[in-house]
mmCIF file of the N, C-alpha and C atoms, coordinates in Angstrom:
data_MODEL
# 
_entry.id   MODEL 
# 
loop_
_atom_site.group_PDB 
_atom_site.id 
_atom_site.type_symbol 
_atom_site.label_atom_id 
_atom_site.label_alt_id 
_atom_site.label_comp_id 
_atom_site.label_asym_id 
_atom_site.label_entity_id 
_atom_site.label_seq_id 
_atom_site.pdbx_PDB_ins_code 
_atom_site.Cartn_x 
_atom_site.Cartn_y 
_atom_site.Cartn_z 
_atom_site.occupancy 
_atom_site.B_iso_or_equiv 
_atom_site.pdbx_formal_charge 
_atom_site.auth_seq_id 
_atom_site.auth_comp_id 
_atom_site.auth_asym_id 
_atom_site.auth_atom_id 
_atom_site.pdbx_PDB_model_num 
ATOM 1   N N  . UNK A 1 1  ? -8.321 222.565 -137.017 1.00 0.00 ? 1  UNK A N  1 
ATOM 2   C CA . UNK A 1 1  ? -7.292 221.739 -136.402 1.00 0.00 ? 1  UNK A CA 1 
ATOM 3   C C  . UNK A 1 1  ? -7.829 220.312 -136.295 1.00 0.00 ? 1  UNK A C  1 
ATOM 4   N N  . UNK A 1 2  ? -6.980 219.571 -136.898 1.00 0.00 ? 2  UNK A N  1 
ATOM 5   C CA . UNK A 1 2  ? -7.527 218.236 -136.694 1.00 0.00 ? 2  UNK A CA 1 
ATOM 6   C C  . UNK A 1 2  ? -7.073 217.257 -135.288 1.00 0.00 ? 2  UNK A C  1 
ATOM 7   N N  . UNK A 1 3  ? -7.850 216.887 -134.902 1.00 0.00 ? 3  UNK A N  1 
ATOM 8   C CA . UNK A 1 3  ? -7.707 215.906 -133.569 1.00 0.00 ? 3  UNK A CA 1 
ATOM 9   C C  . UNK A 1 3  ? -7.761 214.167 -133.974 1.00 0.00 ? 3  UNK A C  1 
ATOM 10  N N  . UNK A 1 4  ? -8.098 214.066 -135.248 1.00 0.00 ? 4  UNK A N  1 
ATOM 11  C CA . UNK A 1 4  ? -7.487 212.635 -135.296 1.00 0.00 ? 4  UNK A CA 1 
ATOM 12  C C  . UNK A 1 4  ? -5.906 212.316 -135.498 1.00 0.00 ? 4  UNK A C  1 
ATOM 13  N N  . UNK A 1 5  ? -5.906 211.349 -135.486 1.00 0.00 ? 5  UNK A N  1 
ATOM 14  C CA . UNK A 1 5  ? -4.129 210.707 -135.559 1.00 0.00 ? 5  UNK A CA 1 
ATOM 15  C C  . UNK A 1 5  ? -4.149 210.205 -136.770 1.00 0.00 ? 5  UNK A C  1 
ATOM 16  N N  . UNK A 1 6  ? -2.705 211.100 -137.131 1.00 0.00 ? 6  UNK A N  1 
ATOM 17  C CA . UNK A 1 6  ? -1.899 210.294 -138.507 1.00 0.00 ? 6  UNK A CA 1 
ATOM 18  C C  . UNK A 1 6  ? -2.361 208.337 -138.416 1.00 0.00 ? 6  UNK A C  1 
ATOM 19  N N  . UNK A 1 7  ? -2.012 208.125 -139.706 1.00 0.00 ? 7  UNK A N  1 
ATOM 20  C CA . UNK A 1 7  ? -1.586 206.478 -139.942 1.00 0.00 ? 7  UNK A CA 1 
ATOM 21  C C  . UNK A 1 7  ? -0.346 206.318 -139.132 1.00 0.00 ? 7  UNK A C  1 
ATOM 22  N N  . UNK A 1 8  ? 0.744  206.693 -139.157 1.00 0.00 ? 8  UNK A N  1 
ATOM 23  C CA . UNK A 1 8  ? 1.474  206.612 -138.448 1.00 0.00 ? 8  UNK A CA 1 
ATOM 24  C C  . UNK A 1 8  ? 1.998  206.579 -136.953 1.00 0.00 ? 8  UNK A C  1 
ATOM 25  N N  . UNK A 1 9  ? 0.777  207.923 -136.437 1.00 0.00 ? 9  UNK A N  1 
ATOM 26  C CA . UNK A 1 9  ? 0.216  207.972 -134.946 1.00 0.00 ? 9  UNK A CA 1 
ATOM 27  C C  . UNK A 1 9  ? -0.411 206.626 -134.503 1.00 0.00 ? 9  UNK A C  1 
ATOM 28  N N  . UNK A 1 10 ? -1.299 206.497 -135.512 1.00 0.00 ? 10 UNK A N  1 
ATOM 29  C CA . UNK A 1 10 ? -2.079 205.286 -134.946 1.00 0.00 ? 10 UNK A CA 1 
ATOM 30  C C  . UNK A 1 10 ? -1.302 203.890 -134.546 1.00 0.00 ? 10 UNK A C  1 
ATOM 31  N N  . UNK A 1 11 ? -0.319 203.705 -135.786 1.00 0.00 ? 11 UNK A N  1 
ATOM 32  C CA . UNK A 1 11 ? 0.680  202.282 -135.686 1.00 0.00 ? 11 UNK A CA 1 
ATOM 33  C C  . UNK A 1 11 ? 1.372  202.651 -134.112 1.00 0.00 ? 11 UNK A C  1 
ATOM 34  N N  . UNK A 1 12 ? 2.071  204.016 -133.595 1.00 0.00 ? 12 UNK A N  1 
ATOM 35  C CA . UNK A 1 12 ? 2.680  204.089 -132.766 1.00 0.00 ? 12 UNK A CA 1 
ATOM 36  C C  . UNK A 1 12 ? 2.467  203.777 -131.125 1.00 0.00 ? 12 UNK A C  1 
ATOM 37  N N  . UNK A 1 13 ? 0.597  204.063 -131.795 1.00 0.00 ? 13 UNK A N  1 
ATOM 38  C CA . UNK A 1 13 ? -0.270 203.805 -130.507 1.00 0.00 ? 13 UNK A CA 1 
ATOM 39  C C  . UNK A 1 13 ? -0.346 202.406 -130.310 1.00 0.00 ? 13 UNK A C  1 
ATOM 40  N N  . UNK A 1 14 ? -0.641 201.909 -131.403 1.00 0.00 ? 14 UNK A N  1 
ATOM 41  C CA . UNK A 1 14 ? -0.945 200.380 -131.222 1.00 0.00 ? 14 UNK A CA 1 
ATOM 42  C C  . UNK A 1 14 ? 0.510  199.638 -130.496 1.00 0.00 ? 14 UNK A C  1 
ATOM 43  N N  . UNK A 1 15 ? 1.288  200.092 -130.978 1.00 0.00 ? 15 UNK A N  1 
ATOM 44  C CA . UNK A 1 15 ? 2.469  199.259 -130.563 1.00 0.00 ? 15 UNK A CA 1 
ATOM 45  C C  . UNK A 1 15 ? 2.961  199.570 -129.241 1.00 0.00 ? 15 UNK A C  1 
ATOM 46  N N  . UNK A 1 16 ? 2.543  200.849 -128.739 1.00 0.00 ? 16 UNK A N  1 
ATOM 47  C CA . UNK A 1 16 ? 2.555  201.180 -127.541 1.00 0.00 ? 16 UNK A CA 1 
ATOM 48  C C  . UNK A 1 16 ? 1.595  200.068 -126.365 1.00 0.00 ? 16 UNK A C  1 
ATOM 49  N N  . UNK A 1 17 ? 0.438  200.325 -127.097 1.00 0.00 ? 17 UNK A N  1 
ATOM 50  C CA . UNK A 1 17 ? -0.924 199.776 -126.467 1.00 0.00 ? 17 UNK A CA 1 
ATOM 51  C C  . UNK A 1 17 ? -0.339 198.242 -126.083 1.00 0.00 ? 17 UNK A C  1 
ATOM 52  N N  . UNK A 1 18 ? 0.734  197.349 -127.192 1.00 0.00 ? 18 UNK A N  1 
ATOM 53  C CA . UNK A 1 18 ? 0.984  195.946 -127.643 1.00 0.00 ? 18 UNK A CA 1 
ATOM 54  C C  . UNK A 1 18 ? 2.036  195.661 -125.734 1.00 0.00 ? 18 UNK A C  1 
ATOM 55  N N  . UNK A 1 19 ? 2.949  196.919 -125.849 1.00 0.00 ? 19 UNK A N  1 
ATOM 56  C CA . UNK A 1 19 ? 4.100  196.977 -124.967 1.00 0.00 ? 19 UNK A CA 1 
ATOM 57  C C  . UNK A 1 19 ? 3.361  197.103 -123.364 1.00 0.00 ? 19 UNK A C  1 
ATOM 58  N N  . UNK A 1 20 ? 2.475  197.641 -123.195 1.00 0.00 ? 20 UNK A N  1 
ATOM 59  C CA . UNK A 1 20 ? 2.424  198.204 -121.812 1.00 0.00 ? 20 UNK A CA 1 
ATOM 60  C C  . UNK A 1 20 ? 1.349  196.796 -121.504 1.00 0.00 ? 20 UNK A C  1 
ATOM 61  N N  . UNK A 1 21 ? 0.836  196.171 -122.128 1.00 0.00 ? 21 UNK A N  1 
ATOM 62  C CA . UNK A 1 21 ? 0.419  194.471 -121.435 1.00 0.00 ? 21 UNK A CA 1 
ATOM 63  C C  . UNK A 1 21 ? 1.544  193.813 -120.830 1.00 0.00 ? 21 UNK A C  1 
ATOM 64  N N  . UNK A 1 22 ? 2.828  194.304 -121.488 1.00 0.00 ? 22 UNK A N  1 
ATOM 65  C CA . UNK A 1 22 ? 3.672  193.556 -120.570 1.00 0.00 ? 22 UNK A CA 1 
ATOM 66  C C  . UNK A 1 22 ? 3.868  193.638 -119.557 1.00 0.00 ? 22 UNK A C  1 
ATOM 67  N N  . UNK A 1 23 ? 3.679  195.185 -119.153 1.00 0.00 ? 23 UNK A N  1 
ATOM 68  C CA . UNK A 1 23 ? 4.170  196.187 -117.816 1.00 0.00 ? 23 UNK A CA 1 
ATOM 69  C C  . UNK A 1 23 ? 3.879  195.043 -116.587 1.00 0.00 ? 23 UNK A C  1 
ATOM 70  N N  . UNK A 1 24 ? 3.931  195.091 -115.333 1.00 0.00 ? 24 UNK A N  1 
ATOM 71  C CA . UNK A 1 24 ? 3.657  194.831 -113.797 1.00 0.00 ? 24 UNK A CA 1 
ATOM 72  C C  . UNK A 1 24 ? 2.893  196.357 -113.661 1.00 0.00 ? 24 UNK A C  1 
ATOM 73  N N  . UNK A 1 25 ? 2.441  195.784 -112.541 1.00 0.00 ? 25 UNK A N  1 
ATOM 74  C CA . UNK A 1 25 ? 0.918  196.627 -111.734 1.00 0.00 ? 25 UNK A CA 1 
ATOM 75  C C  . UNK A 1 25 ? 2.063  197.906 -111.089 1.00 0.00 ? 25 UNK A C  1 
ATOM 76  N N  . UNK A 1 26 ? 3.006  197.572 -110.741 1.00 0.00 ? 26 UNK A N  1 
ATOM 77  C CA . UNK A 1 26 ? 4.295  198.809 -110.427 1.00 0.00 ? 26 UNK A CA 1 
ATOM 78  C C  . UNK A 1 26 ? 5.186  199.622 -111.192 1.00 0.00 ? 26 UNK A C  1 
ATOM 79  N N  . UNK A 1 27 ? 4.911  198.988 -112.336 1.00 0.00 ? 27 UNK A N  1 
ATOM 80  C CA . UNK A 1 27 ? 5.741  199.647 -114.038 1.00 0.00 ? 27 UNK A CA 1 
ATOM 81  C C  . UNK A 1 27 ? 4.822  200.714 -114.197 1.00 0.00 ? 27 UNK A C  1 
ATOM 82  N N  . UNK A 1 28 ? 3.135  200.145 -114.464 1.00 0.00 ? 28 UNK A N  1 
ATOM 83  C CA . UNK A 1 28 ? 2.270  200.460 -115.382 1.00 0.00 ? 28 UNK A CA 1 
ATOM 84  C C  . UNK A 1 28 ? 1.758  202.012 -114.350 1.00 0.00 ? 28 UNK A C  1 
ATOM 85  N N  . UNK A 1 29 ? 2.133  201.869 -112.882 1.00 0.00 ? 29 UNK A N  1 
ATOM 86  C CA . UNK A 1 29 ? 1.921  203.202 -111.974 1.00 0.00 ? 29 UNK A CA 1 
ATOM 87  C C  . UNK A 1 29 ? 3.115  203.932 -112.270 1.00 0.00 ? 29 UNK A C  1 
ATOM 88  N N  . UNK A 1 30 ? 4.112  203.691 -112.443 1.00 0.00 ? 30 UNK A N  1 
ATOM 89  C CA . UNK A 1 30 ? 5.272  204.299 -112.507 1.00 0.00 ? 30 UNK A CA 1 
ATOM 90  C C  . UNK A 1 30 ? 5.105  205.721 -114.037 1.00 0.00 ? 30 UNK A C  1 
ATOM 91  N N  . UNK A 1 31 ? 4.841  204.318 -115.022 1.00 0.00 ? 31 UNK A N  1 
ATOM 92  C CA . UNK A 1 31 ? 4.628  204.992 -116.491 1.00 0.00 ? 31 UNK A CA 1 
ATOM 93  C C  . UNK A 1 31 ? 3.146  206.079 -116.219 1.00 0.00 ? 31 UNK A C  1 
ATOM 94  N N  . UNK A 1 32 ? 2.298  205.682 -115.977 1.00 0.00 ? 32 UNK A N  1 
ATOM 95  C CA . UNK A 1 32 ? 1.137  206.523 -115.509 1.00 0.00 ? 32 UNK A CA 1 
ATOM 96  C C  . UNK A 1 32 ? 1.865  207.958 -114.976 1.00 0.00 ? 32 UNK A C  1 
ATOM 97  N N  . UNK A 1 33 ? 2.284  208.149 -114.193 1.00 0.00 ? 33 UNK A N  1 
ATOM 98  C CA . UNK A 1 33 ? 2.663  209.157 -113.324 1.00 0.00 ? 33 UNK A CA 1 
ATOM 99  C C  . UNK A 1 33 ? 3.626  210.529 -114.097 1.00 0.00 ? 33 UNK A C  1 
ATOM 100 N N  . UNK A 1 34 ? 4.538  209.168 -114.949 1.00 0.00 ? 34 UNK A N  1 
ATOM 101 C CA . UNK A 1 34 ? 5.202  210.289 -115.662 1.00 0.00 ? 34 UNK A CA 1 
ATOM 102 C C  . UNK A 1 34 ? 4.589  210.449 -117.287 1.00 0.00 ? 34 UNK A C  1 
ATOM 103 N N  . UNK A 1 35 ? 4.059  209.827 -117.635 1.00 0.00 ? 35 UNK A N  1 
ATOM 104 C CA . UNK A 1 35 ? 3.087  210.503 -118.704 1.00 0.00 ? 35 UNK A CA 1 
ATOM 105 C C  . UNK A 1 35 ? 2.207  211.358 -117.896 1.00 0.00 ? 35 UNK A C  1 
ATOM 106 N N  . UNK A 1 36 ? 1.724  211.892 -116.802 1.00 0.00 ? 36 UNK A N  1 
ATOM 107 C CA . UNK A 1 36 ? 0.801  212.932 -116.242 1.00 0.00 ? 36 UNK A CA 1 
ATOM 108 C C  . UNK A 1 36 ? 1.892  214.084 -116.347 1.00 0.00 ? 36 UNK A C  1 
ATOM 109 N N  . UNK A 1 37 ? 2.848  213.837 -115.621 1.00 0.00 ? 37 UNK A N  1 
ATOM 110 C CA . UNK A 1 37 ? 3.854  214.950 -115.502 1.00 0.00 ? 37 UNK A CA 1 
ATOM 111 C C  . UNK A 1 37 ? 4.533  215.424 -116.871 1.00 0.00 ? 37 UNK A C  1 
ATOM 112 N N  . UNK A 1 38 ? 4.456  214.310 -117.770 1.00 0.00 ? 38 UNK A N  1 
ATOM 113 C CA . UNK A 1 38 ? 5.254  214.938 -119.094 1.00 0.00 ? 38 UNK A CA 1 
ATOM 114 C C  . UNK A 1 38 ? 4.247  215.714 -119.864 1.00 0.00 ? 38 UNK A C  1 
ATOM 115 N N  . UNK A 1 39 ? 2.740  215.637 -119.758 1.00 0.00 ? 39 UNK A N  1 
ATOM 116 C CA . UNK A 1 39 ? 1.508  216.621 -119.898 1.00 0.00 ? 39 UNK A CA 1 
ATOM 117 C C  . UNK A 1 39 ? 1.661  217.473 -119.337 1.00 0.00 ? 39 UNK A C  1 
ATOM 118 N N  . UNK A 1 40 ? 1.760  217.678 -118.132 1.00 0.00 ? 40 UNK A N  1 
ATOM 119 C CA . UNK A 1 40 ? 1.849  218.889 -117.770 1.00 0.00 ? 40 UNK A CA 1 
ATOM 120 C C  . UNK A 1 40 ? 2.880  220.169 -117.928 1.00 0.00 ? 40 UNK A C  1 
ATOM 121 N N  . UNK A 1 41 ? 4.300  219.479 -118.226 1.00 0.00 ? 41 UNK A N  1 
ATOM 122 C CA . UNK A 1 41 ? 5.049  219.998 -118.756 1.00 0.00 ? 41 UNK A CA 1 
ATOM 123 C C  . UNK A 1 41 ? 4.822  220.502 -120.394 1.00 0.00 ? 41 UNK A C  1 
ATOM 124 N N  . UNK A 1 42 ? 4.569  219.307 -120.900 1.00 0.00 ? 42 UNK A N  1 
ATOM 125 C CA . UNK A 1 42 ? 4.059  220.427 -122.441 1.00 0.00 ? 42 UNK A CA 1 
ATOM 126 C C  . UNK A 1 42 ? 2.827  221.190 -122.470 1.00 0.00 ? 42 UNK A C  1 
ATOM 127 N N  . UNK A 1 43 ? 2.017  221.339 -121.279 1.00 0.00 ? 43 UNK A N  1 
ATOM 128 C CA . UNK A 1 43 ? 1.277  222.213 -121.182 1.00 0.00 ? 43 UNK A CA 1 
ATOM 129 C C  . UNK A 1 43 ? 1.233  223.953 -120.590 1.00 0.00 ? 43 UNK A C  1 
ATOM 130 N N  . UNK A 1 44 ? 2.916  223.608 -120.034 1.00 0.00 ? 44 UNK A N  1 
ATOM 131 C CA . UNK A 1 44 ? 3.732  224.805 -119.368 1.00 0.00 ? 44 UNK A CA 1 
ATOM 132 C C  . UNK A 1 44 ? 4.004  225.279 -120.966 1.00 0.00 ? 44 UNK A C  1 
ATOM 133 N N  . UNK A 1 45 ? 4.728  224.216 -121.414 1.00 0.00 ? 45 UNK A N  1 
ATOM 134 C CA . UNK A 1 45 ? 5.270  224.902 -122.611 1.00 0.00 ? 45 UNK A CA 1 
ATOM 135 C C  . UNK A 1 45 ? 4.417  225.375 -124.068 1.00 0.00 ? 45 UNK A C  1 
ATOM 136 N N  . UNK A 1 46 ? 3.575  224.979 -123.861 1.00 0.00 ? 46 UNK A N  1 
ATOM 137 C CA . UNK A 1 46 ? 2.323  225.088 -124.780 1.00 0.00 ? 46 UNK A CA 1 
ATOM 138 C C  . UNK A 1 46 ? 1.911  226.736 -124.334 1.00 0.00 ? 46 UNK A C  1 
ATOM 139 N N  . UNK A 1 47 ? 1.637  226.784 -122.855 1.00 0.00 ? 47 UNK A N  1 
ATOM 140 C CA . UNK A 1 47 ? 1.463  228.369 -122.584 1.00 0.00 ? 47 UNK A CA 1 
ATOM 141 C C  . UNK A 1 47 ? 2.266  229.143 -123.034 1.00 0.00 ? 47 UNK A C  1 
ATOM 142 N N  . UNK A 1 48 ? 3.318  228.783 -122.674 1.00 0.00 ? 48 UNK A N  1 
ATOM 143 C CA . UNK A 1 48 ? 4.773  229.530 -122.359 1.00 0.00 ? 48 UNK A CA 1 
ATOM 144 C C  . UNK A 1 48 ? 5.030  230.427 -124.176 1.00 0.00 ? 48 UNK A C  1 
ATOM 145 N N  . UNK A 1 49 ? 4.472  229.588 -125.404 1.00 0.00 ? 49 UNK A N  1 
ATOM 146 C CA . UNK A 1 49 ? 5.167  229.612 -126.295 1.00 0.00 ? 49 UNK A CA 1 
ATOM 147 C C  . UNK A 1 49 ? 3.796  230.479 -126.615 1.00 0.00 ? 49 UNK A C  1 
ATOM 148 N N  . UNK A 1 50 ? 2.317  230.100 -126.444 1.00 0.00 ? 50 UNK A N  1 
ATOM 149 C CA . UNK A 1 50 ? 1.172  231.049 -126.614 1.00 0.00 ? 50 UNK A CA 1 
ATOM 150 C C  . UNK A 1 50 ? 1.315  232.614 -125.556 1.00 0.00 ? 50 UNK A C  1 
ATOM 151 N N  . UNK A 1 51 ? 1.776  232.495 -124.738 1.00 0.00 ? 51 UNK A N  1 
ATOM 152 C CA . UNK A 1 51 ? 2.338  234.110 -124.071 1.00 0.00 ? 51 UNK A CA 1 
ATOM 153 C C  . UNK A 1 51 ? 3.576  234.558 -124.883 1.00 0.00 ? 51 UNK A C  1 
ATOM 154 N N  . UNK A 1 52 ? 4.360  234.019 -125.523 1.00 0.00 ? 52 UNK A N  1 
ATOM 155 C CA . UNK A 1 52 ? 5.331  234.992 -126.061 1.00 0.00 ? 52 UNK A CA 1 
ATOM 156 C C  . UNK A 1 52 ? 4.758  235.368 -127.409 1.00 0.00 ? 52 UNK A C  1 
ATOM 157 N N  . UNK A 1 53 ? 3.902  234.633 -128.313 1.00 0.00 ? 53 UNK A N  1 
ATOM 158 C CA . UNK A 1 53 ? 3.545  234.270 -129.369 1.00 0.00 ? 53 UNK A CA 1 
ATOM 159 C C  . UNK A 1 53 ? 2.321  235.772 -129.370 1.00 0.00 ? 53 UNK A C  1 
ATOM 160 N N  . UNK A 1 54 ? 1.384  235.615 -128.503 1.00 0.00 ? 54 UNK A N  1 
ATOM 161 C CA . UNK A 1 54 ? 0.753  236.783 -128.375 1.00 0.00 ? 54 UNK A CA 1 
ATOM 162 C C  . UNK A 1 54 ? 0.798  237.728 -127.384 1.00 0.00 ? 54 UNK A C  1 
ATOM 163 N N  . UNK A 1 55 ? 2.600  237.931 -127.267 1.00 0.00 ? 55 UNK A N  1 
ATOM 164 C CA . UNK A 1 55 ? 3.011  239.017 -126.475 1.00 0.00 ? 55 UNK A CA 1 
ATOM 165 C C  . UNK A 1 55 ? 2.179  239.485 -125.133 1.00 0.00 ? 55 UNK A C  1 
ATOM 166 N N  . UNK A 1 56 ? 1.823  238.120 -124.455 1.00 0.00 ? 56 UNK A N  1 
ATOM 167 C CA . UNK A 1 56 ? 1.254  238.326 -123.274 1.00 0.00 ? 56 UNK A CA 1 
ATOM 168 C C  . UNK A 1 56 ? 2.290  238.437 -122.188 1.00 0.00 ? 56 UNK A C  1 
ATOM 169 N N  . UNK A 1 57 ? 2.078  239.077 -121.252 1.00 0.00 ? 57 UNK A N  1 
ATOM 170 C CA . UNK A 1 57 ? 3.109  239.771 -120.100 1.00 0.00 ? 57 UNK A CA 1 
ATOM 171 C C  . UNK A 1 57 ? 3.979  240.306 -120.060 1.00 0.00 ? 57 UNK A C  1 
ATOM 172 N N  . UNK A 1 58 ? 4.137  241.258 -121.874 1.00 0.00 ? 58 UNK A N  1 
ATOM 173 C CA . UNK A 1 58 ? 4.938  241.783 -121.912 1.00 0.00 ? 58 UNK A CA 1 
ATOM 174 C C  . UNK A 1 58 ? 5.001  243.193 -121.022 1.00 0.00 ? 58 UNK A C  1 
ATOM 175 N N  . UNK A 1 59 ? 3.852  243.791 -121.031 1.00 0.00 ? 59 UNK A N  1 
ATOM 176 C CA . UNK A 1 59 ? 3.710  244.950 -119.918 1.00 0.00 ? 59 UNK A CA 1 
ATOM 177 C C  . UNK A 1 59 ? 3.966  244.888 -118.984 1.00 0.00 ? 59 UNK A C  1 
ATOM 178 N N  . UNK A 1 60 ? 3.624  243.521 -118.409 1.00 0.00 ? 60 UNK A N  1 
ATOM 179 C CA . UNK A 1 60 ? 3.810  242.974 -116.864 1.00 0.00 ? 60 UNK A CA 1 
ATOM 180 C C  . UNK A 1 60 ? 5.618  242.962 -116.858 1.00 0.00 ? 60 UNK A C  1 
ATOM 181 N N  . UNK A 1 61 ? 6.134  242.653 -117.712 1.00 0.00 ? 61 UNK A N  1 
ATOM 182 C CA . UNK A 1 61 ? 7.883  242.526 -117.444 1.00 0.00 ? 61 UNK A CA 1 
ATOM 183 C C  . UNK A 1 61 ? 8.738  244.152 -117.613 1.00 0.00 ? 61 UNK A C  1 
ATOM 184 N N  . UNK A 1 62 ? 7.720  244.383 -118.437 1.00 0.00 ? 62 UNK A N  1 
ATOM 185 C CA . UNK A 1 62 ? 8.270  246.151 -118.868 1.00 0.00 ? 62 UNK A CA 1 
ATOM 186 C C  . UNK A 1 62 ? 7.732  247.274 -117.435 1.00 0.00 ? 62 UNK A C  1 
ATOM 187 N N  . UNK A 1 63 ? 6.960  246.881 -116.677 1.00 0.00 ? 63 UNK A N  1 
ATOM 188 C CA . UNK A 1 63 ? 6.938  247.525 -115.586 1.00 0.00 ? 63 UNK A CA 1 
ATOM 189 C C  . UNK A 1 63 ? 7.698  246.805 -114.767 1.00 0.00 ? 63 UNK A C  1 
ATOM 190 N N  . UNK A 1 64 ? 7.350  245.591 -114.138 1.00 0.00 ? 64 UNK A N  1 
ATOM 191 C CA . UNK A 1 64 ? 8.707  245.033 -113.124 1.00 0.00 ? 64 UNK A CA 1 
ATOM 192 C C  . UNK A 1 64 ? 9.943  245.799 -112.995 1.00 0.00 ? 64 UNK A C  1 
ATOM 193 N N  . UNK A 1 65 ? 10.159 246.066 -115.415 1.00 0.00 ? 65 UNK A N  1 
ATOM 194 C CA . UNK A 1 65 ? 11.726 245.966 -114.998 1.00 0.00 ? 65 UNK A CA 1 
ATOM 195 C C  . UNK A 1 65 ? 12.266 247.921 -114.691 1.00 0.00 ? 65 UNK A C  1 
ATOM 196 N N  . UNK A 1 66 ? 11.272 248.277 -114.673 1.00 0.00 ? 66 UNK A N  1 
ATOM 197 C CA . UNK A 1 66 ? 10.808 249.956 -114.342 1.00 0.00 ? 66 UNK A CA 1 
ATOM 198 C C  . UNK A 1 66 ? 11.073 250.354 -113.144 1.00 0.00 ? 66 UNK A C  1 
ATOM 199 N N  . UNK A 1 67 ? 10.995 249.038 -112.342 1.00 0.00 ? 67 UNK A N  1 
ATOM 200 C CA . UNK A 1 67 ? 11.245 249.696 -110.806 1.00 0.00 ? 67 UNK A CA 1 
ATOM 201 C C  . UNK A 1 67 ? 12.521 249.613 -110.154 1.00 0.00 ? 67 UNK A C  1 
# 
């Protein structure tokens, strides 16, 4: 698995990197906060899709639904 960035990644970063000098000290907390939270959300979903993917909790739902 590669962990570097496309050419394309990279331009997207830069231009990102170009935009957020503009930010205020109250933008740049704002944007902070929800890039943490939008990680953590694709990290729900990152699980979410590795538990169905290798049929994890499927026992756990097939007993629940037993009782």
């Amino acid at each position: 698995m590669s962990q570097e960035l496309s050419l394309e990644q990279e331009f997207e970063l830069q231009a990102f990197d170009q935009r957020i000098q503009e930010l205020s000290e109250a933008e740049s907390k704002e944007l902070l906060g929800d890039l943490y939270k939008h990680n953590m959300v694709q990290a729900n979903v990152f699980r979410a899709l590795l538990k169905d993917a290798w049929g994890i909790d499927q026992d756990l739902k097939q007993a629940l639904e037993a009782r």
